[in-house]
C-alpha positions in Angstrom: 58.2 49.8 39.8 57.6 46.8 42.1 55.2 47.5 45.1 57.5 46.2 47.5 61.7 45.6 47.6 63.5 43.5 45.9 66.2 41.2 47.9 68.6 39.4 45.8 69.9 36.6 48.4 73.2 35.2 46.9 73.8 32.1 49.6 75.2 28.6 48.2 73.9 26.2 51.0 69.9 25.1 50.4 68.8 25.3 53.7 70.8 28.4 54.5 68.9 30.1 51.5 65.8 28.3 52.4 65.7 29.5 55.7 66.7 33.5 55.3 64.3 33.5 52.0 61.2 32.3 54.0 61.9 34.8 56.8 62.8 37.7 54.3 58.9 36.9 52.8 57.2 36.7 56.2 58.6 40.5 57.1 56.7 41.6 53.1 59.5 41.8 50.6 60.6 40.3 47.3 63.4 37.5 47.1 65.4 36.5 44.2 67.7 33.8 45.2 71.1 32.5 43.8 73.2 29.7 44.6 76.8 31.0 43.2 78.0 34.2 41.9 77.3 33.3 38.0 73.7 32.7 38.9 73.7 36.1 40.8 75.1 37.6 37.7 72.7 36.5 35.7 69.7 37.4 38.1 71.6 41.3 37.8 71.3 41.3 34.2 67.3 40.3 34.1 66.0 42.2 37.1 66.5 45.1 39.1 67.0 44.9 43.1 66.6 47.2 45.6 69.7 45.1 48.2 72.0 42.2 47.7 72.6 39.6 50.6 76.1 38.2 49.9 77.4 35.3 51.3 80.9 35.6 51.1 82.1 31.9 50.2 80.4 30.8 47.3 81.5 27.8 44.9 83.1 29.5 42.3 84.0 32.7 43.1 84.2 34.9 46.3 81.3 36.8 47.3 84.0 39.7 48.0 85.3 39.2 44.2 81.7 39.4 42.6 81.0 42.4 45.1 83.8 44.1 43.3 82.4 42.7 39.6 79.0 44.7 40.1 80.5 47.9 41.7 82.6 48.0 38.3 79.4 47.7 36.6 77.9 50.9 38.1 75.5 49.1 40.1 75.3 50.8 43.2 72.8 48.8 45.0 72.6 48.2 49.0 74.9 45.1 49.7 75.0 43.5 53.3 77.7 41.0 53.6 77.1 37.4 55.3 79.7 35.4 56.6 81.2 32.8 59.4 84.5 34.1 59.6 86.3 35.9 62.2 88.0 38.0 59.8 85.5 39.6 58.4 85.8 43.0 60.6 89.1 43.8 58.4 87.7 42.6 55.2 84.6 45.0 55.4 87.3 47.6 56.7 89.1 46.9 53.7 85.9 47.8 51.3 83.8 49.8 53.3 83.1 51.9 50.1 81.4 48.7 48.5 79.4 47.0 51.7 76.6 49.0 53.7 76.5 46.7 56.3 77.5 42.8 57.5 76.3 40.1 59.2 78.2 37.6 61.1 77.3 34.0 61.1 75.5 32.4 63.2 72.4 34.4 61.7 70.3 36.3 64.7 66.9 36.9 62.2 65.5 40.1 64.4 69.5 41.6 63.6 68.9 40.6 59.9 65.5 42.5 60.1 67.0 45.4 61.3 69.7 45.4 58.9 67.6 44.9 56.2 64.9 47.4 57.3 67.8 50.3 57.2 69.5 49.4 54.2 66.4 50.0 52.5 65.1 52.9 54.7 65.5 55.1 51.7 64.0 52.7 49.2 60.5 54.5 49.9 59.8 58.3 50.6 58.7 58.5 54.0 58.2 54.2 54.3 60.3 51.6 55.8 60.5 47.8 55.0 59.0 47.9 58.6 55.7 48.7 57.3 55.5 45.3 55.6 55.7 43.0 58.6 52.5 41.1 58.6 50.1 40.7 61.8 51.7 38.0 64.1 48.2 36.4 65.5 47.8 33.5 62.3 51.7 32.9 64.0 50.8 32.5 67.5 47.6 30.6 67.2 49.2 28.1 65.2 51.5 27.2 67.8 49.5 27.2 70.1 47.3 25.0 68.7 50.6 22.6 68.1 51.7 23.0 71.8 48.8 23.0 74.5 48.9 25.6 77.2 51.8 27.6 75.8 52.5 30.7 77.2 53.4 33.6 75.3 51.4 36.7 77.1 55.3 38.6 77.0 56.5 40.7 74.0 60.0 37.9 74.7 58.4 34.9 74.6 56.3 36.3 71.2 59.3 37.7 69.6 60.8 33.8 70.7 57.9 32.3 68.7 57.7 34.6 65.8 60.9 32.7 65.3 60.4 29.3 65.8 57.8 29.7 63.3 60.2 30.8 60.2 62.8 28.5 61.3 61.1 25.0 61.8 59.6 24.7 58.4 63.8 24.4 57.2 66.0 21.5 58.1 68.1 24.3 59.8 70.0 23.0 62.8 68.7 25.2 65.7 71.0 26.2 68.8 68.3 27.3 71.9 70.6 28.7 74.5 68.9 30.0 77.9 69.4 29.4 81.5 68.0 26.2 83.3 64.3 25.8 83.5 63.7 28.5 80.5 61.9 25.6 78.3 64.0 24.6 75.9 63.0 21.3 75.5 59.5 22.6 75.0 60.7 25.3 72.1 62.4 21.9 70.8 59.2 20.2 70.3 57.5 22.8 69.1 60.4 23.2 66.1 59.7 19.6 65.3 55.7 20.0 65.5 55.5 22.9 63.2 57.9 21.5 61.2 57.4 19.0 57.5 59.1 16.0 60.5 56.5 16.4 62.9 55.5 12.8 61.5 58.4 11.6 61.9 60.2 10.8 65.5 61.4 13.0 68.1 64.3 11.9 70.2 65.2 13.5 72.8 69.1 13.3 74.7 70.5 14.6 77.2 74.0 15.2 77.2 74.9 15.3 80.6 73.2 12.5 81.4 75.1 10.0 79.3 78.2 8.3 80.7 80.9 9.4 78.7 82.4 6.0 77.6 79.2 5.1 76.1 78.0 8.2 74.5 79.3 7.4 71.2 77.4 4.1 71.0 74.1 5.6 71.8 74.6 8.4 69.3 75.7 6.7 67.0 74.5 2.8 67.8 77.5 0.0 67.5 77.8 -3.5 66.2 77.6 -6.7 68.1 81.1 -7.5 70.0 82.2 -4.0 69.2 83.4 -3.9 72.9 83.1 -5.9 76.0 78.8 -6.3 76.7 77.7 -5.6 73.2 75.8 -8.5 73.1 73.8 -7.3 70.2 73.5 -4.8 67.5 72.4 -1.0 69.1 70.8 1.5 66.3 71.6 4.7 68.3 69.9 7.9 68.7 70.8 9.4 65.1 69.3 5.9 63.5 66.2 6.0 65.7 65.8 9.9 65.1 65.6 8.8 61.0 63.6 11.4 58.9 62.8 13.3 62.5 64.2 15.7 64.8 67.4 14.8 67.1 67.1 17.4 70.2 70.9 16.7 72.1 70.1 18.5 75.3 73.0 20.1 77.1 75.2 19.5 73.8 77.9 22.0 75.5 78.9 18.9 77.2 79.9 17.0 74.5 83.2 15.5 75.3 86.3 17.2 72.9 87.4 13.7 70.9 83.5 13.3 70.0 82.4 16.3 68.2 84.8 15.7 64.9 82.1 12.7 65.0 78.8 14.9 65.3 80.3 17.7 63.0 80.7 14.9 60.2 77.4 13.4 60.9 75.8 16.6 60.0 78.5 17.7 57.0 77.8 14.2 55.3 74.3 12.2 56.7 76.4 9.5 57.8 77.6 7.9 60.5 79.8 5.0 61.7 78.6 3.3 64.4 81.2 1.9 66.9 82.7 -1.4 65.8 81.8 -1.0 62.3 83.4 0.0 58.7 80.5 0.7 56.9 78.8 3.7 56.8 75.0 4.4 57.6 72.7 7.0 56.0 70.5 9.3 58.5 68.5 11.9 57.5 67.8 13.5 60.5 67.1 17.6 61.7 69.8 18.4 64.3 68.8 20.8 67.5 71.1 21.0 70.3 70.4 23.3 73.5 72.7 24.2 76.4 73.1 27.0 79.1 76.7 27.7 78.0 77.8 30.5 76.3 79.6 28.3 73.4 80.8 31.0 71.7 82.9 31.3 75.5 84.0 27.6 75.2 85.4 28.6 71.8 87.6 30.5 72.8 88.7 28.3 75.9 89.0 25.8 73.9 86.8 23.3 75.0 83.9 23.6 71.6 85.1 23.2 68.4 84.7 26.3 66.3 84.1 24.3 63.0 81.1 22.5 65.2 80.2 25.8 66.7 79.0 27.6 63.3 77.5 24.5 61.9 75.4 23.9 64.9 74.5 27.4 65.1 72.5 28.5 61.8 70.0 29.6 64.0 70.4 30.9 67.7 66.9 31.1 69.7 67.7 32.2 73.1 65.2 31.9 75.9 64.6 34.9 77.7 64.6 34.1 81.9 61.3 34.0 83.4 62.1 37.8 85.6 62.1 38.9 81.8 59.1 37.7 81.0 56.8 39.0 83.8 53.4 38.7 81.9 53.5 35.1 81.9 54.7 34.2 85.3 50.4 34.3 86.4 49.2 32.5 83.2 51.6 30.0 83.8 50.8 29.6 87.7 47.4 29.3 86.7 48.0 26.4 84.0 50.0 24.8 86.5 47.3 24.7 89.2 44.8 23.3 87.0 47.3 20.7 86.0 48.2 19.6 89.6 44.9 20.3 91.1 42.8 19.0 88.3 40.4 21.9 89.1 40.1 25.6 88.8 42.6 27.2 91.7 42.9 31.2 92.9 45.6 32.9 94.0 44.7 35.2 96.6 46.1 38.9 96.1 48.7 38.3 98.7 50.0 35.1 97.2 50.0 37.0 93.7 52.5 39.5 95.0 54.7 37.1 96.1 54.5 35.0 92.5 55.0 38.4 90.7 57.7 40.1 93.4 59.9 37.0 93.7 62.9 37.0 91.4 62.1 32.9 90.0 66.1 32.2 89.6 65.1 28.4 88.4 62.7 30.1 85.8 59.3 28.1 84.8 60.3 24.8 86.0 61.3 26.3 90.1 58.0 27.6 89.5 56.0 25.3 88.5 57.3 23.1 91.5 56.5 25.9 93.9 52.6 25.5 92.3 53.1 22.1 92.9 53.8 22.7 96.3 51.3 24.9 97.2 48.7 22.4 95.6 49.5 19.7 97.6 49.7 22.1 100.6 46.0 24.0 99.7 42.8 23.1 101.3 40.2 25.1 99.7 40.3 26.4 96.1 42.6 29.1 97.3 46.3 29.5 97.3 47.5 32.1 100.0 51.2 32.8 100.4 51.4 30.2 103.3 51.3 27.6 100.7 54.2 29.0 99.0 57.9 27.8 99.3 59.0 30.2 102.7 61.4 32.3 99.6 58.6 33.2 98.0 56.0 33.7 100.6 58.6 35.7 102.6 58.3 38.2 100.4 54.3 38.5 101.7 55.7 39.1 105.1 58.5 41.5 104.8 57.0 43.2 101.9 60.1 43.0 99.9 60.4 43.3 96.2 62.5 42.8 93.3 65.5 44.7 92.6 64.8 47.2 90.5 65.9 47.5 86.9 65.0 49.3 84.0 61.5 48.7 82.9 60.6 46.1 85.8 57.9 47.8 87.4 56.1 48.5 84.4 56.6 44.8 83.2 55.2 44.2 87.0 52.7 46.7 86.7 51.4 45.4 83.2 51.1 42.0 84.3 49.2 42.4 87.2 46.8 44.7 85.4 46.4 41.7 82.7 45.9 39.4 85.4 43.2 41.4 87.3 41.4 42.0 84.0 41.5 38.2 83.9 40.4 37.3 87.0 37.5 39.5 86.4 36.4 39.0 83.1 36.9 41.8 81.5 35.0 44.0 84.2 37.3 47.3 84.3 35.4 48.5 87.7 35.7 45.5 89.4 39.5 44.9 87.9 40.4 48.5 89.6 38.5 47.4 92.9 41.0 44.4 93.3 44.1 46.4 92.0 43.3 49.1 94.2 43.7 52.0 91.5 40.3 54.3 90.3 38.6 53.0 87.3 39.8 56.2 85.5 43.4 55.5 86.1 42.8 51.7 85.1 41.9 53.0 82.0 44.6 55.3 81.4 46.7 52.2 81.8 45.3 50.6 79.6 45.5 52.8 76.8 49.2 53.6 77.7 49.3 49.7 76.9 47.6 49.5 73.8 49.9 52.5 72.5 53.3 50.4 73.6 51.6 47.3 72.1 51.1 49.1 69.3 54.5 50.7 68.7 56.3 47.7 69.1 
């Protein structure tokens, strides 16, 4: 009997199977993969699996049809279904007897885990696939060491990163959604750092940004005399992003009659730049960000569905920075030292404002409201004066957040964190400037360690 489960991932596209097979490993089990029902099959007859991830379109027959094959065989293994289509709901409806669960395409990897970790619930007396997960620290302090000064004190921003790290090693095309000022362009680059491009170049584009009649020319570059002022050749972002990573900010905003364009640029690795008849090879790694719900525009009509799922192998969305409370001193902190060149302290006062205030333009409002108060500070202390008036008002009137579940404790944890910090390490002197008892500090503490530990 193997020591740990056996997955049997039946998925025809490389980097599809590439992706989900890494991730399956990094979370402790087994993976057998197959590229097309026959090879499944064969896989069947050699070895014994504990689940089956299906893919239902596969090149020569449908994963639905080879589903029915092994149940007629008497193999009564776990099979989760994987697919991109809408009608799935009916189709699992329709053999609910065969399938113990399904997953719709785009792919969220902590819904796969949990999936996974049920379907084989029963595979050990008393055990869980959970109890394979690995340690995430080797995870962390590798990207940190790839991205200086990132953040991640906050169980979202970790989960975020835990992530990034299975994905970027693929050629995957990444979708980060997440309001403005989250730091998408900064999960972006650290895709393409930890990733086998991170030699190669990064190009950055924003959407938006680009005037409409000449977006097509710098994606895709055009010929000289293609149209009036072309006075010479232009390569285009997808030629100058050539064995690298494309990030197309804001990629929501891509006009209608140009995303046939993109979706065959990433279907073939070829693209046509304006003016020509020849085709040009790109090999390039495709991640688009926006602060759209795309799966909304779908429906309006305004995102192409076809476009949609291709784009979206992999969703990352960036949780706002009220729902990541832990970071929002680190991050003040990194951002003082940045603008002040020197070490900077928030005075209690000014800390209550940075953690009470609701930070609606996320990290980047904030780190212009350090900038602020750097340019505004004297001394080598920030006090709530030097605040934007929004945030310091909150010194003055003693206001506070709404509250919602679990925001105290998130507020309560990261101001515990911080005053440990501040006083390195020293629990008495910690308590002193949160205003609590040593003894209670502690308890704290520990009720911490148990929630870190349970989650």
């Amino acid at each position: 009997m193997h020591s740990q489960p056996n997955i049997l991932l039946v998925e025809d596209e490389p980097a599809q199977r590439r992706l989900l097979t890494d991730f399956l490993r990094s979370l402790g089990y087994q993976v057998a993969e197959a590229a097309s029902a026959s090879q499944a099959k064969d896989l069947l007859r050699a070895q014994t699996v504990d689940l089956i991830l299906l893919d239902v379109r596969l090149p020569d027959q449908s994963g639905l049809d080879l589903l029915g094959a092994v149940r007629q065989q008497g193999i009564q293994t776990p099979v989760v279904v994987i697919t991109a289509y809408a009608d799935l709901r009916q189709a699992v409806s329709a053999i609910k007897q065969g399938v113990t669960d399904y997953l719709a395409k785009p792919l969220d990897l902590e819904e796969l885990a949990a999936v996974v970790a049920d379907a084989l619930a029963d595979w050990k007396p008393g055990a869980s696939a959970a109890t394979n997960v690995p340690a995430e620290a080797p995870t962390m302090d590798r990207l940190k060491k790839l991205v200086p000064g990132l953040v991640c004190e906050s169980t979202a921003m970790r989960r975020v990163l835990q992530t990034v790290a299975v994905v970027a090693p693929s050629d995957v095309p990444v979708l980060i959604t997440g309001p403005t000022g989250s730091g998408k362009e900064m999960i972006a680059q650290l895709i393409h750092r930890a990733s086998s491009r991170a030699a190669g170049p990064l190009v950055i584009a924003n959407c938006a940004g680009l005037p409409e009649t000449l977006l097509e020319s710098e994606l895709f570059g055009h010929t000289k005399g293609a149209f009036t002022g072309a006075d010479r050749d232009r390569l285009g972002l997808f030629r100058a992003a050539h064995t690298g990573t494309l990030f197309l900010d804001e990629i929501g905003e891509l006009p209608l009659h140009l995303q046939p364009k993109l979706l065959r640029a990433l279907e073939s690795g070829q693209i046509m730049p304006v003016g020509s008849d020849r085709p040009v090879e790109v090999d390039i790694r495709l991640i688009g960000a926006t602060n759209r719900n795309l799966a909304e525009e779908v429906r309006a009509g305004r995102f192409r569905e076809d476009l949609y799922y291709r784009l979206n192998v992999v969703e990352l969305t960036l949780p706002t920075l009220a729902d990541r409370p832990e970071d929002i001193l680190p991050l003040a902190r990194q951002f003082a030292q940045e603008f002040a060149g020197a070490t900077v302290r928030f005075s209690p006062q000014a800390t209550e404002c940075l953690l009470a205030y609701s930070w609606p333009g996320n990290v980047r409002q904030l780190r212009n409201a350090i900038h602020r108060a750097c340019l505004l500070c004297r001394g080598d202390v920030i006090l709530p004066e030097h605040l934007p008036p929004s945030v310091a008002a909150l010194a003055q009137t003693g206001a506070q957040r709404p509250a919602s579940a679990g925001r105290l404790d998130q507020l309560e944890r990261a101001a515990i964190l911080a005053a440990l910090q501040e006083c390195g390490g020293n629990r008495t002197q910690a308590a002193k400037k949160l205003g609590i008892s040593r003894r209670t500090l502690i308890y704290k503490l520990r009720a911490l360690q148990q929630e870190q530990s349970s989650s």
